[in-house]
C-alpha positions as CSV (number, residue, x, y, z in Angstrom):
1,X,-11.3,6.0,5.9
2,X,-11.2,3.9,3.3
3,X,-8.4,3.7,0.7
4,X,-10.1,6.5,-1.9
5,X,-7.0,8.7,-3.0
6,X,-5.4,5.5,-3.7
7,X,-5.3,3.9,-7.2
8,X,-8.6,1.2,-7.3
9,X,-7.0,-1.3,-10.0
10,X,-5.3,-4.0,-7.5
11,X,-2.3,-3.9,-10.2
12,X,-2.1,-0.2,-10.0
13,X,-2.9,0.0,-6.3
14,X,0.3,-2.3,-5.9
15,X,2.8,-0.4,-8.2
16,X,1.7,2.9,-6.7
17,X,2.2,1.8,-3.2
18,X,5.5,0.1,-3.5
19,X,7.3,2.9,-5.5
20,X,6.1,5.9,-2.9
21,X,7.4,3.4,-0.5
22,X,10.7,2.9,-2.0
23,X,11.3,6.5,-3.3
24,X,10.5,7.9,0.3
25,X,12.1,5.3,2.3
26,X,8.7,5.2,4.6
27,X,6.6,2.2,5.4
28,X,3.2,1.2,4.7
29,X,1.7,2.8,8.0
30,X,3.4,6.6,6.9
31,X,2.0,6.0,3.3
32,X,-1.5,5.4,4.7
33,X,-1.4,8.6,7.0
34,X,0.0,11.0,4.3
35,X,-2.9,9.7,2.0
36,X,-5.5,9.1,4.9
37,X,-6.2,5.4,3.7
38,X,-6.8,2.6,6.1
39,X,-3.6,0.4,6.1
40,X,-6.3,-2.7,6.9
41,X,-8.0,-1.6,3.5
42,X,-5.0,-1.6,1.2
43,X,-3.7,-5.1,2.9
44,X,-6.8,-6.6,2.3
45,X,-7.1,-4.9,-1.6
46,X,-3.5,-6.4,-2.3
47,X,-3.8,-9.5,-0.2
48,X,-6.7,-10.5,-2.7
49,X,-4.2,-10.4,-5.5
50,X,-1.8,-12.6,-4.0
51,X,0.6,-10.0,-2.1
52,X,1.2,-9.6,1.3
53,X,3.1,-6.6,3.1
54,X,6.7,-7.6,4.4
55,X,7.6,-5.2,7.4
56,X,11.4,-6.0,6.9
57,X,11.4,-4.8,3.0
58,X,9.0,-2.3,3.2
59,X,7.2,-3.5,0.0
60,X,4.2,-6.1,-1.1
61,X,6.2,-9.4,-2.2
């Protein structure tokens, strides 16, 4: 599935992410199964802006 119930503006799509990461305290893979987005899909979305996932922070740097 492709990352439809996420936000589609990269800058929104990024903000989004990282706080439901934070305020949950889950990583990328959980956020992607509660919204049933493929974690390849939102990588590749944010890795066009410039940011990349860090498995250590939990967050796109």
């Amino acid at each position: 599935m492709a990352i439809d119930a996420l936000p589609k503006d990269p800058m929104m799509l990024l903000s989004f992410v990282n706080t439901r990461m934070r305020d949950e305290n889950i990583n990328l893979t959980e956020l992607c199964e509660q919204f049933g987005a493929d974690r390849e899909a939102v990588e590749e979305a944010l890795k066009k802006t410039g940011y990349h996932y860090d498995d250590v922070l939990r967050k796109f740097i």
